[in-house]
N, C-alpha and C positions, 0 to 999 in steps of 0.2 A: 280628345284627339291630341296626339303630339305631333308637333310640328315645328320642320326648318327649313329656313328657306337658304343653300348655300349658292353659292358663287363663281363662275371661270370669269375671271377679269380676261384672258384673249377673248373671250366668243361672246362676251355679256350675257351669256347662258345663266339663268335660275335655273336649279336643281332641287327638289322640293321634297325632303323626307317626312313620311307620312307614318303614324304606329295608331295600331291602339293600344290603351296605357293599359289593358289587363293582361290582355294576352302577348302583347310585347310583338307582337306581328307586324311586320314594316314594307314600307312600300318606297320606293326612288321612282320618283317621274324627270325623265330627260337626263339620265346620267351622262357624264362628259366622260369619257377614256383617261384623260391626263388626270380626272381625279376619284378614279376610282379607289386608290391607295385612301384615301381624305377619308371617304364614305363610309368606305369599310372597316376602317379606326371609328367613325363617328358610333356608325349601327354598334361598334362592338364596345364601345366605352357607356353606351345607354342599357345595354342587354335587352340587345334585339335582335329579333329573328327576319331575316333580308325575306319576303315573301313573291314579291315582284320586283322586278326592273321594267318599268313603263316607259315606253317613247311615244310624244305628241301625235309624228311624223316622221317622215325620213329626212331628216336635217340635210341642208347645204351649208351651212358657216360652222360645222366642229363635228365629230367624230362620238358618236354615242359608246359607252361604256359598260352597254347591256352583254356584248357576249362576253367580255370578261368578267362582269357580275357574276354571270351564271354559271359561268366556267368554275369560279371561285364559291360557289354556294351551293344549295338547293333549288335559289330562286325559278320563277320562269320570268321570259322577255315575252313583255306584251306588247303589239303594234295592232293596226288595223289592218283587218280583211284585205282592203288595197295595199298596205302598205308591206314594209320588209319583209321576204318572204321568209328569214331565216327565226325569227319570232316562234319561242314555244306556243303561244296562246296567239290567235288573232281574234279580237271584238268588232261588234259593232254600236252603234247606236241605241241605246236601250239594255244593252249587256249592265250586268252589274257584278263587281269582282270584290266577294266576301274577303274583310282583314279583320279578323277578329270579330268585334260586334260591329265596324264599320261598314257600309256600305260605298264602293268605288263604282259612280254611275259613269258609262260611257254615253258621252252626248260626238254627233257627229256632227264637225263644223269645217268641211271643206272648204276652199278657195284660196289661201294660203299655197298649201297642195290638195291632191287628191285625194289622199290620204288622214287629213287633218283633222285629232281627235280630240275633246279636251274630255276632262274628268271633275267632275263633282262628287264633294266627298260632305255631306251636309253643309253647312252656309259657307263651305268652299267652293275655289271651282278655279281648278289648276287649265288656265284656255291655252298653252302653247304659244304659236304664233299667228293664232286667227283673232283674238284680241290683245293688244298690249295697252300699256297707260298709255292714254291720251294718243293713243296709235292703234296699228295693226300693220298684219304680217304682208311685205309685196306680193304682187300676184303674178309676175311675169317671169316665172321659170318653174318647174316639175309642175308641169299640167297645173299652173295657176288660172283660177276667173275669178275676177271682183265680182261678176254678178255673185258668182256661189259665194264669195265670203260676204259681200253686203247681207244677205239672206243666213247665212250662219248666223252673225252678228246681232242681227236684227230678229230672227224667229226662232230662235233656237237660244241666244246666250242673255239678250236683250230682255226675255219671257222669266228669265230665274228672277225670285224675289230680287227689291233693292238693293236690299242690304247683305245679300250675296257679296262675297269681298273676292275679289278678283285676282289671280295670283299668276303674271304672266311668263314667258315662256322667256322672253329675253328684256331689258333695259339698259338704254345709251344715255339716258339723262341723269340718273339717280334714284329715280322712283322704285318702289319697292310693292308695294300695294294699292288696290283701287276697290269699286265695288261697283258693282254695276249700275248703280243710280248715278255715281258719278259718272263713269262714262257715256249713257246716255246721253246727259248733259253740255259735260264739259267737253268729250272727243272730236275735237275737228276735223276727222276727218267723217265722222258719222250726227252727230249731232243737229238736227234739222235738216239733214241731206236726203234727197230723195235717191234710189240706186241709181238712174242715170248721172247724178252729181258724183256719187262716191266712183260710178266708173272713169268718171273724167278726171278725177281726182288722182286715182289708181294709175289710170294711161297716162299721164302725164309726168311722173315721177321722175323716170327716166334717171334712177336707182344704176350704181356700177356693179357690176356681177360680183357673185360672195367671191372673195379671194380662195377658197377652199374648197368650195363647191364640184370641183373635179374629183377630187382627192376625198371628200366626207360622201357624195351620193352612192357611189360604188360601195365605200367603205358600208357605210349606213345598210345595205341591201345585206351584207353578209353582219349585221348587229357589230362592227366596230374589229371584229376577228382578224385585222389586216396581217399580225405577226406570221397566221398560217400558210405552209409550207408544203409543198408534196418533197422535201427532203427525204423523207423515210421509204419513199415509192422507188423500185428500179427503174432505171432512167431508159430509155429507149434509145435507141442509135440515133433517132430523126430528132430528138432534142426534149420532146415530150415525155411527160411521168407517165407511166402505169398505176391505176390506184385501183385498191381490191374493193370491191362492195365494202367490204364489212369494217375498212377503214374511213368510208366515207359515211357508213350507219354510224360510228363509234365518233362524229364530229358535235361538240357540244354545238356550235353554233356554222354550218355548213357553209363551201364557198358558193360561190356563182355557180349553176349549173346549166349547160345548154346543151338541151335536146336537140339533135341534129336528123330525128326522121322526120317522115311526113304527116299530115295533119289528124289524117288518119288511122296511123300509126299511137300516136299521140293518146287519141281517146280511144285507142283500140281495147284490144283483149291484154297485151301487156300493161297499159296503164302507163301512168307516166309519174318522176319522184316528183312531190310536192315542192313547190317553189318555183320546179325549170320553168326553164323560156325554152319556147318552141322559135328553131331558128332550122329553116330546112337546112339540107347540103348545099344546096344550090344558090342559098343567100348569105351562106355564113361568112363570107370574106368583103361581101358589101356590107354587110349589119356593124361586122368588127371594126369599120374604120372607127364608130363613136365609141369603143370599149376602149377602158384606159389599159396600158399594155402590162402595168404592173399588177393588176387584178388578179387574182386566182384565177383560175376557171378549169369546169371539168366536164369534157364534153363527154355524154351519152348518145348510144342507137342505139339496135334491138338488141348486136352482139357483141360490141366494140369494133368492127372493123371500118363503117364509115367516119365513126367519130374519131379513128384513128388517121383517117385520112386527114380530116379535120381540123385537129390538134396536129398534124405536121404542118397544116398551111396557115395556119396561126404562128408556129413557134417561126416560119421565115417572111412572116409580115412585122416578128421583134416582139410577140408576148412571150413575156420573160415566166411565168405562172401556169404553164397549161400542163392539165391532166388527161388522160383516156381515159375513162370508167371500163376497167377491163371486162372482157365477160357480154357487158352492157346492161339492158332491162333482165333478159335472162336469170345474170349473176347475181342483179340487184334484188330482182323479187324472191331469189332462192333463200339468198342472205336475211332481207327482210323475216320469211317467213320463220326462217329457223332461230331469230332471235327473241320470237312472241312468245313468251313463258307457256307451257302446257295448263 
């Protein structure tokens, strides 16, 4: 297996390019946006074929660089089941993503987030932020629990042989590698700790919020796409874009979407696009005060004219990004259907 381990000195983010040497088939776990440019000089200077872009999780300290990978490739963007929903591929636990003769196992190690995957590639094991050297990731923001990460940690990453070499998601000290016998060992924060200990541990941290974290989870949800625009959409009088289905199909990596019918509408006969958030009419202006206002977003209903409502009392609550999905599900699934090859 070929292997590097690269670097964002801002975010102390490892980025971990993965090949196999016959088939030249490549893999980027936890790509950074700012260095996408880096990557894609690296992959093309070894003669490599970009096969995935992988994320741990949905980051809050930097900006993933999966939907411009993919934009720029072939690749597909891989997250978990819970996680981003703008991800071509979602895994889970036990999934395994063929690179040539390699095998990329996905193990599920929440408590970090809810979302938190790591990957073993033979006596690898790329863990994110549910194990780092002589650490692990905090547990008190995007649906953190130390119980779940002590239990990751311990029945899940703690089970790979010893000599598993460990290769984690972020480092502030210098460390670059570990393996799991050492951390069993030596990690203070798990190391002869019972999980009541590590939860005491955990709670007590008392960690300052990621600086960026506003700005990277939004970001992170649509795989890092923040450049995208409804520019090219006719602009409405009330401030709000028009976007046609088939420009919203033709999105390598799609914005926010929020469905604004009812719940039953939802799992109805229309069906709903993959990734929305179900957010009725009647709560969308209390849900939006926690949306950041420079977000995309593209509200759908059955026919465009609730979400039309919608998207005008967003755009005079100061989101600067908001679309209609014209048409609505209607447009959507006509569109859909007529793009399925015969």
């Amino acid at each position: 297996m070929l292997l590097r381990q690269l670097y964002d000195q801002e975010s102390s983010t490892y980025t971990y390019l993965i090949a196999d040497e016959a088939t030249r088939e490549a893999a980027l776990i936890d790509p950074v946006k700012e260095q996408v440019a880096r990557d894609l000089k690296l992959i093309q200077e070894l003669g490599l074929t970009l096969v995935y872009s992988i994320d741990t999780h949905v980051h809050a300290d930097h900006v993933t660089g999966s939907g411009d990978l993919v934009a720029q490739t072939n690749a597909e963007s891989v997250a978990a089941h819970g996680g981003a929903p703008c991800a071509t591929r979602h895994v889970g636990h036990g999934d395994v993503l063929p690179l040539g003769s390699l095998r990329i196992e996905v193990l599920s190690t929440p408590g970090h987030t809810d979302d938190s995957l790591s990957y073993r590639v033979g006596q690898a094991v790329f863990t994110g932020d549910a194990l780092l050297i002589r650490g692990c990731g905090r547990t008190d923001f995007q649906n953190g629990d130390p119980q779940a990460l002590y239990r990751s940690i311990t029945e899940v990453l703690f089970t790979l042989p010893g000599d598993t070499v460990v290769y984690p998601g972020h480092d502030y000290r210098g460390f670059t590698v570990s393996t799991i016998d050492e951390e069993r060992v030596h990690n203070p924060r798990l190391s002869g700790k019972t999980e009541q200990e590590f939860v005491r541990i955990m709670t007590d941290l008392k960690l300052a919020r990621p600086k960026r974290i506003d700005e990277a989870v939004p970001a992170n949800r649509v795989c890092g796409r923040t450049a995208m625009s409804f520019d090219g959409a006719p602009k409405a009088s009330e401030g709000y874009f028009q976007l046609e289905a088939e420009a919203l199909l033709g999105q390598a990596a799609p914005p926010r979407i929020v469905d604004v019918r009812e719940p039953q509408e939802f799992t109805g006969e229309l069906g709903h696009i993959e990734g929305a958030e179900l957010v009725p009419m009647a709560d969308v202006q209390g849900a939006a005060q926690s949306w950041p206002k420079a977000e995309p977003l593209v509200l759908v209903c059955h026919s465009g004219r609730r979400s039309a409502t919608a998207a005008a009392s967003l755009v005079a609550l100061g989101f600067e990004q908001v679309a209609n999905l014209e048409g609505g599900m209607l447009a959507y699934n006509r569109a859909a259907a007529s793009a399925i090859p015969a």
